[in-house]
N, C-alpha and C positions, 0 to 999 in steps of 0.2 A: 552253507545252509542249503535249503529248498528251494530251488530257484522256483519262478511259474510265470502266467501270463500273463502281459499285461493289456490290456484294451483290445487294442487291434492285432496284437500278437496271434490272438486266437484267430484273427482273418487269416493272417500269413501261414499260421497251423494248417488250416482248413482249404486253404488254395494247394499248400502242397501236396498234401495228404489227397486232393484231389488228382492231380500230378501223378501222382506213387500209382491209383487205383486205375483212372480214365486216362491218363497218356493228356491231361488238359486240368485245368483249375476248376472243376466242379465243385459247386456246392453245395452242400443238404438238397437246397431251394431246386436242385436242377441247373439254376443258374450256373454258365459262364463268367469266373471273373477276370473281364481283362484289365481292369485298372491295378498298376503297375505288375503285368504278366512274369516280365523275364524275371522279378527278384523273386517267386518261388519254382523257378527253375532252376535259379543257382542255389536253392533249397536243396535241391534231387540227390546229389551226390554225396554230401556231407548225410542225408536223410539214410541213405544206401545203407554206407560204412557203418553209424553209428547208428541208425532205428532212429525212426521220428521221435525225436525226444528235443528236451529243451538246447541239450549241448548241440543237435544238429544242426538243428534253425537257427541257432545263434551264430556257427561257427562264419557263414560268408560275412558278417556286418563284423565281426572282432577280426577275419582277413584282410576286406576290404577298408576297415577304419585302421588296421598297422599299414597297409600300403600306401595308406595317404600320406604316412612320417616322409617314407624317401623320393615319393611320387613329387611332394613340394620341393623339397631338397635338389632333385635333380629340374625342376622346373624354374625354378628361383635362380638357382647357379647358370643354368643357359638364358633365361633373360636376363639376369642383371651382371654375370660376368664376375660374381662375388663370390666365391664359397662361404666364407663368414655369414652375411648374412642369410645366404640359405641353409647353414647350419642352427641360427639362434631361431630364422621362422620354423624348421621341420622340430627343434626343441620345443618351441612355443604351441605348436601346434599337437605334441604329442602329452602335452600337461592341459593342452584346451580341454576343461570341464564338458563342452557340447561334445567334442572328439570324444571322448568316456565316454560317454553317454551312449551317442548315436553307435558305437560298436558293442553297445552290449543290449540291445533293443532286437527282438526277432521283428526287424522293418527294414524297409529300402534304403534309410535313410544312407548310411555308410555305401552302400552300392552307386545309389543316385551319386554322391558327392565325389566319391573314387572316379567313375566313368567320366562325367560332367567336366572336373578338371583334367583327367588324359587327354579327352577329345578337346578341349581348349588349348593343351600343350601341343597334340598332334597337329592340329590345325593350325597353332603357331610354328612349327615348325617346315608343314608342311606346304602352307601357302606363303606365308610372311618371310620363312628363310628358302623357298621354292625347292625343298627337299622332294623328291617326287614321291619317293617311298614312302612319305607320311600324307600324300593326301588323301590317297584309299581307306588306308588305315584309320585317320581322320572321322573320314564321310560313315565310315562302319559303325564308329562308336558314340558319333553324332547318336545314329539308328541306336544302335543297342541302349544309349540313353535317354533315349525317347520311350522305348518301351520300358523301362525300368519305372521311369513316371512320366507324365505327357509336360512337363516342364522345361525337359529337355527340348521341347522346341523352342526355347528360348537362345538355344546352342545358334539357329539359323544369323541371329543379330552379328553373330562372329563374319558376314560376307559384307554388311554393311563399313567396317571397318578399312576392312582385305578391297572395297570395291573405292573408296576415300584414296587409300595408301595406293591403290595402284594405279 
């Protein structure tokens, strides 16, 4: 059928399509929006290839929500040591109703929750198993999901733990 917008989709529309025009999230108003900036910048290139349309805006949130299948998968198996069970949660997670949902929405939502737990995996791997290679890595995607929504700075609580354990 006729896909279309819904709510705040037309924000996400209209920040990128700002993007595409001014090199920045413009909108109508003149306005700058920076509240959650980087998700329509990963707007930009899907926008390129396939013309702002519903299929482009949509395409990062149905990447980012299948990434999450094996992002748990491989997160779950190195903490808990299990393949099994990080087979039945990346199952579980891949019939989760919200997981539908949130990747087929032109919103941050699948981006935020993608980055949110890598940088939780990175950080665990990176400070907790003292990988070095992951704590840069880490501290990047801390950042990059901070601007995706300002929630991400909930990510910082991750030192309080790291500062206990050590």
């Amino acid at each position: 059928g006729v896909l279309s917008y819904w709510g705040d989709d037309g924000q996400t529309f209209l920040g990128t399509f700002g993007i595409l025009n001014y090199g920045f999230p413009n909108l109508p108003s003149g306005s700058i929006f920076y509240h959650t900036i980087f998700h329509f910048y990963l707007r930009v290139i899907p926008s390129l290839i396939f013309g702002i349309n519903e299929v482009a805006l949509r395409f990062p949130s149905a990447f980012f929500g299948t990434l999450m299948v094996p992002l748990i998968f491989i997160f779950i198996k190195d903490l808990l040591k299990n393949k099994y069970i990080a087979l039945a949660v990346s199952i579980i997670t891949s019939f989760n109703a919200w997981q539908i949902e949130f990747s087929r929405e032109i919103r941050y939502y699948s981006e935020y929750q993608f980055f949110y737990l890598l940088s939780i995996y990175l950080f665990y791997r990176g400070f907790f198993k003292d990988e070095k290679k992951y704590k840069i890595a880490a501290l990047v995607f801390i950042f990059l999901t901070t601007i995706i929504h300002e929630l991400g700075f909930t990510l910082i609580f991750l030192f309080i733990p790291l500062l206990v354990h050590k």
